[in-house]
C-alpha positions as CSV (number, residue, x, y, z in Angstrom):
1,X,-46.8,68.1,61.3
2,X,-50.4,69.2,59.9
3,X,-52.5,70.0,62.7
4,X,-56.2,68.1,63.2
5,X,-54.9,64.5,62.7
6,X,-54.7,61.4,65.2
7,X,-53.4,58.3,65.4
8,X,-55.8,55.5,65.3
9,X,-53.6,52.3,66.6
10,X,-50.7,52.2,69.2
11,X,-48.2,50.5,66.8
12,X,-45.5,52.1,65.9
13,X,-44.4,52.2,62.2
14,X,-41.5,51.8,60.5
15,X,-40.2,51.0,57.0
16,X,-38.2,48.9,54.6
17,X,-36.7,50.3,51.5
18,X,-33.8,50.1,49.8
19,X,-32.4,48.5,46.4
20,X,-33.5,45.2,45.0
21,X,-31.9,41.8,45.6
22,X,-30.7,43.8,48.2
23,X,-31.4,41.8,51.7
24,X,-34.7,43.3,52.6
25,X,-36.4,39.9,52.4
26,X,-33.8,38.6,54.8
27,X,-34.6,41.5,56.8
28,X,-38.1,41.0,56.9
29,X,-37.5,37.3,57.9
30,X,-34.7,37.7,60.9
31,X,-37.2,40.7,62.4
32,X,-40.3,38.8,62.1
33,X,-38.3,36.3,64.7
34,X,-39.0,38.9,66.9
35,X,-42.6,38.6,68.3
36,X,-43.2,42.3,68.9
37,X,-42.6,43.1,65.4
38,X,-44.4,42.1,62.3
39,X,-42.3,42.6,58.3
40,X,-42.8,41.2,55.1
41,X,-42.7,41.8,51.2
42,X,-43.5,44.5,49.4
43,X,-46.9,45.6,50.1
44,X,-49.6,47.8,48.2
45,X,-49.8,50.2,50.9
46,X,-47.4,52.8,48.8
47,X,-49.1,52.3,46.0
48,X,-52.3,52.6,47.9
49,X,-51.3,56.1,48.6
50,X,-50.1,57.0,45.4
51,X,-53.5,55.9,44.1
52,X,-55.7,58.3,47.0
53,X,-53.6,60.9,46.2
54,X,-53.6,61.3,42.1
55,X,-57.6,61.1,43.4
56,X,-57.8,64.1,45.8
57,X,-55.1,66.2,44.7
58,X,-54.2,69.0,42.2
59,X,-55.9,68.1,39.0
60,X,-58.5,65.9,40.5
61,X,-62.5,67.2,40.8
62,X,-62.0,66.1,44.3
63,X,-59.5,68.6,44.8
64,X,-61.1,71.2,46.8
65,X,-63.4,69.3,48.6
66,X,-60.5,67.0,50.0
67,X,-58.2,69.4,52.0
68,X,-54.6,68.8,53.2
69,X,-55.9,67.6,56.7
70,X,-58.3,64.9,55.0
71,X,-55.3,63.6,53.0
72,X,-53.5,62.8,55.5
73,X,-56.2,61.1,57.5
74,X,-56.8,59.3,54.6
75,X,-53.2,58.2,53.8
76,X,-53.2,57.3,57.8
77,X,-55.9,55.3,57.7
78,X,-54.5,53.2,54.5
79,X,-51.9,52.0,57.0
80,X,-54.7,51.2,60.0
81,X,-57.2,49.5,57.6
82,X,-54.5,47.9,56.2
83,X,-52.6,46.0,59.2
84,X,-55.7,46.3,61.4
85,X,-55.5,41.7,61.6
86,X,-51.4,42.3,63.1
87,X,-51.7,42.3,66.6
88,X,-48.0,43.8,67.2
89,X,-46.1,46.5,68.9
90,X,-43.8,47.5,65.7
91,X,-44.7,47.2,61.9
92,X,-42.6,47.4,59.0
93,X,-44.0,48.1,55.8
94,X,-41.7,47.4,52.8
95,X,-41.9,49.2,49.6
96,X,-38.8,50.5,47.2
97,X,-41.0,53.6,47.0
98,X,-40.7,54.9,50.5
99,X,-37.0,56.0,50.0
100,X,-38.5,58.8,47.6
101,X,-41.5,59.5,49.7
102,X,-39.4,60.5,53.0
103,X,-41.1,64.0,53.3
104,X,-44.6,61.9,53.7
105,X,-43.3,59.3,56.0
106,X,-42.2,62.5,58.2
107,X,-45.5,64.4,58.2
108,X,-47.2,60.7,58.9
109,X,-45.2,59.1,61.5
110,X,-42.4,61.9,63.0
111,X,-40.9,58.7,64.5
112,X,-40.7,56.6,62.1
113,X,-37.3,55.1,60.9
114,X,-36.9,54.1,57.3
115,X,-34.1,51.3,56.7
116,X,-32.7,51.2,53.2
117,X,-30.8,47.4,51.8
118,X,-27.9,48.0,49.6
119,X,-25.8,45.9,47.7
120,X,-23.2,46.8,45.4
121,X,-25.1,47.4,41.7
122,X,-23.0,45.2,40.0
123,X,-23.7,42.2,42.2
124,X,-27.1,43.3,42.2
125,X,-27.5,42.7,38.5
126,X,-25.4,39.9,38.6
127,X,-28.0,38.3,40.7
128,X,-30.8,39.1,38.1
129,X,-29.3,37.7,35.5
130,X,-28.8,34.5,37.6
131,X,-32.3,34.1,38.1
132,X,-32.9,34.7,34.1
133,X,-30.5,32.4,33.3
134,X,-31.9,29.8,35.8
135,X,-35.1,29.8,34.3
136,X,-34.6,29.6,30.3
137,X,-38.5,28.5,30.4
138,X,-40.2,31.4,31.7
139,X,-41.0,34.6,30.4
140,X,-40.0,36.5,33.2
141,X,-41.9,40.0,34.0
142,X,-38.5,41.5,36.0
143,X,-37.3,43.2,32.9
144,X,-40.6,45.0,31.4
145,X,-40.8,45.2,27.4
146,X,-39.7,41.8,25.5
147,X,-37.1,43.8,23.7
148,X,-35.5,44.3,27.1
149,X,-34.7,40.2,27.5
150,X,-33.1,40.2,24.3
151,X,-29.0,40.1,25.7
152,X,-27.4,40.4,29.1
153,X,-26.9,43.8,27.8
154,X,-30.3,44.7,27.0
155,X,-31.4,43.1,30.3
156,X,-29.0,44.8,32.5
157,X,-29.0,48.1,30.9
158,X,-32.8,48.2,30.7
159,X,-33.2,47.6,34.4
160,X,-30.5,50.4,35.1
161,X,-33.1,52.9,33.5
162,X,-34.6,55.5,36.1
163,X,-37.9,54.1,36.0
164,X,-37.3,50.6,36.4
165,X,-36.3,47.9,38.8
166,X,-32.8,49.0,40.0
167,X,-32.7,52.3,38.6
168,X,-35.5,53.7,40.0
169,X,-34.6,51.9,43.1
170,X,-31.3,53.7,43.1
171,X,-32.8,56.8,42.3
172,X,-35.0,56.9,44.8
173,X,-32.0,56.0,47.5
174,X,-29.8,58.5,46.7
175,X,-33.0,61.4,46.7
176,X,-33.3,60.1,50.7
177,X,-29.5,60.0,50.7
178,X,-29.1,63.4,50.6
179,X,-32.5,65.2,51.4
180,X,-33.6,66.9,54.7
181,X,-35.1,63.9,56.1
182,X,-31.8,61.8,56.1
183,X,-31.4,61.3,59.7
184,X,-34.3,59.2,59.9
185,X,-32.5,56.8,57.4
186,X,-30.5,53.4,57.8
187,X,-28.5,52.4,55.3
188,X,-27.7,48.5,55.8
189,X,-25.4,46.6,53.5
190,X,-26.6,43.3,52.3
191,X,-23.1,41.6,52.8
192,X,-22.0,43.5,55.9
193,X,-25.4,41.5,57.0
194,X,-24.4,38.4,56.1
195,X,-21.5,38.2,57.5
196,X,-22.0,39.9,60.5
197,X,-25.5,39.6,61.5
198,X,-25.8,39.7,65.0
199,X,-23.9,42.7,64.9
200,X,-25.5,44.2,62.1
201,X,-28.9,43.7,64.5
202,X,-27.7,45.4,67.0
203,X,-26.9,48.3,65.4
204,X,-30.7,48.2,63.6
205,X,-32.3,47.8,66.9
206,X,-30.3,50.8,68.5
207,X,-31.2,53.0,65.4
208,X,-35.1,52.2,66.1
209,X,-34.6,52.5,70.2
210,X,-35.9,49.3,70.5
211,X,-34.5,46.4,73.1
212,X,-32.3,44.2,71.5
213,X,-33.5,40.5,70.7
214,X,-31.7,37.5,70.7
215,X,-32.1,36.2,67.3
216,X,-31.7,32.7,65.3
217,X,-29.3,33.2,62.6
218,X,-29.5,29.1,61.5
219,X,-33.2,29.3,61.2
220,X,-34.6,32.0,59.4
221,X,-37.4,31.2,57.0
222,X,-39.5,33.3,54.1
223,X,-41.0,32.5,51.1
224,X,-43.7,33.5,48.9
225,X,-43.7,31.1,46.1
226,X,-46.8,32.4,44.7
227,X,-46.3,35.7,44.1
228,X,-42.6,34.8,42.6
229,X,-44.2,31.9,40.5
230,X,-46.4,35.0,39.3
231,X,-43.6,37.4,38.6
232,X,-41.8,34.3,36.4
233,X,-39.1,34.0,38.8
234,X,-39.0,31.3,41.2
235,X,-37.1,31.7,44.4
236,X,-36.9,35.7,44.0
237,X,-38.1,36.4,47.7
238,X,-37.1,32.8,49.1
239,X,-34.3,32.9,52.2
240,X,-32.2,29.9,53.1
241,X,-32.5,29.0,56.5
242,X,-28.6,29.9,57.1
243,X,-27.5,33.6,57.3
244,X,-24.0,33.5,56.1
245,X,-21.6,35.0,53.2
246,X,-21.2,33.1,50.2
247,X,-18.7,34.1,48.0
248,X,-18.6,33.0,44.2
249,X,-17.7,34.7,40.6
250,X,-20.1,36.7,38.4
251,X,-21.1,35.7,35.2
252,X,-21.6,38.9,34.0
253,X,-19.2,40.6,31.2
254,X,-16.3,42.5,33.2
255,X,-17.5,45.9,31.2
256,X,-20.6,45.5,32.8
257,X,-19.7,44.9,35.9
258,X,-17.1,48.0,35.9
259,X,-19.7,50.0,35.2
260,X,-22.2,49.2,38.0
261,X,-19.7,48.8,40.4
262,X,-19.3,52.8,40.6
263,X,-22.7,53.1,41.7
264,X,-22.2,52.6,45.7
265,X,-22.3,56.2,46.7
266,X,-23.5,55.6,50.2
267,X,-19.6,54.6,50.6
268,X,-19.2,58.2,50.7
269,X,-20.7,60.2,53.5
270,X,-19.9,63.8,52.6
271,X,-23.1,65.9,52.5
272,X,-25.4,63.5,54.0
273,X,-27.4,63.2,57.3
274,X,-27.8,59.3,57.0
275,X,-26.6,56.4,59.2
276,X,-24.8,53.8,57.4
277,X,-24.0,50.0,58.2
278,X,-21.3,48.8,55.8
279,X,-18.2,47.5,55.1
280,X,-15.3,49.4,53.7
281,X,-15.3,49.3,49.7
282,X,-11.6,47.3,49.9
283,X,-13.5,45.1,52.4
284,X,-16.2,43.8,49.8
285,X,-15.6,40.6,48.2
286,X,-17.8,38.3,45.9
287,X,-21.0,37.8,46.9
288,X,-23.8,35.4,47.0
């Protein structure tokens, strides 16, 4: 840790990550049951610091006026400014970027946990092109460039690419997969979840060191129709109510789907320091 920094709040920190469509809504909603612990959607605070930094670091004419110690009080109090209204014990802040950014979360917070949603890829872009489908009237922002909305192919494969939705995502997964800071990461997989919550809860609240909580598994509500409406894709971040596993067929071609179902390397542990909550690869069925 950088010497000459404090903490400014008593909350403790922790943080969502993971791949999209992956569960971390449903996360965020079971855990905010919990009324010592505040979660949510993707916030700005990762982009915050992205921002602060590309302004005080190498390249920047703030650069030598803004040491290392100043950075990181800075980045710290991002986080304090920005959750200084939540009056709870534990905060989660969700952001697909924090799975790459592992070495900062360290220096930050030492104690801070990271938990990472997966779902296998092929479901995961099978649940995209759902939501296209279901909305033929909107000119949806998930897949960037117009060109990119031209086929299932051209969706799909677009959103595969490193630096967008899923395959950035991905990328940035498999970089906390295997780097130095894996031990402070849980894996969670989105159906193991949904079939299995209680248990898969558990598990999460022994991995933090927190006391368990009973939780309501038929009642679990979050939605943020605004932002979706904005995005041109209703329902993105809504939950139902009920967690359970709902299994139905994909309506994707079956080349495609061959080809994203290799993707699920946290199956394989070998030569990583992560913790991982999922179910055996024969054990994965369709999913909703």
């Amino acid at each position: 840790m950088i010497p000459g920094a404090h903490q400014l709040r008593s909350s403790r920190y922790h943080f969502i990550s993971g791949l999209p469509r992956s569960g971390s809504t449903l996360l965020s909603g079971i855990l905010l049951q919990n009324p010592r612990f505040h979660a949510g959607m993707t916030s700005p605070v990762g982009s915050l610091c992205s921002a602060v930094l590309g302004q005080v670091s190498a390249g920047s004419e703030f650069a030598p006026v803004v040491g290392t110690v100043k950075r990181r009080e800075l980045l710290r109090g991002l986080f304090d400014s920005y959750y200084s209204d939540v009056e709870r014990d534990v905060i989660f802040d969700t952001n697909r970027s924090w799975c790459a950014r592992l070495p900062l979360i360290h220096d930050l917070f030492p104690q801070a946990k990271v938990i990472a949603c997966v779902r296998n890829v092929a479901w995961i872009m099978d649940s995209f092109e759902r939501l296209y489908r279901a909305n033929p009237y909107e000119h949806t922002r998930l897949f960037g460039v117009a060109g990119a909305r031209g086929t299932v192919y051209s969706r799909l494969e677009g959103l595969a690419q490193h630096d967008q939705t899923v395959g950035y995502a991905w990328s940035a997964l498999r970089e906390a997969f295997y780097g130095e800071h894996a031990s402070s990461l849980l894996v969670v997989d989105y159906e193991l979840l949904t079939r299995a919550p209680a248990k898969v809860m558990t598990l999460i609240y022994d991995f933090l060191g927190e006391p368990h909580f009973e939780h309501d598994f038929d009642n679990v509500e979050y939605d943020a129709e605004e932002f979706d409406q904005q995005l041109g894709a209703p329902s993105l971040h809504k939950v139902k109510a009920k967690v359970k596993f709902t299994p139905r067929p994909t309506i994707i071609p079956p080349d495609l789907f061959d080809k994203f179902n290799q993707m699920s390397f946290w199956n394989d542990k070998a030569g990583s320091a992560a913790n991982v909550i999922a179910a055996q690869p024969s054990q994965q069925g369709n999913q909703s």
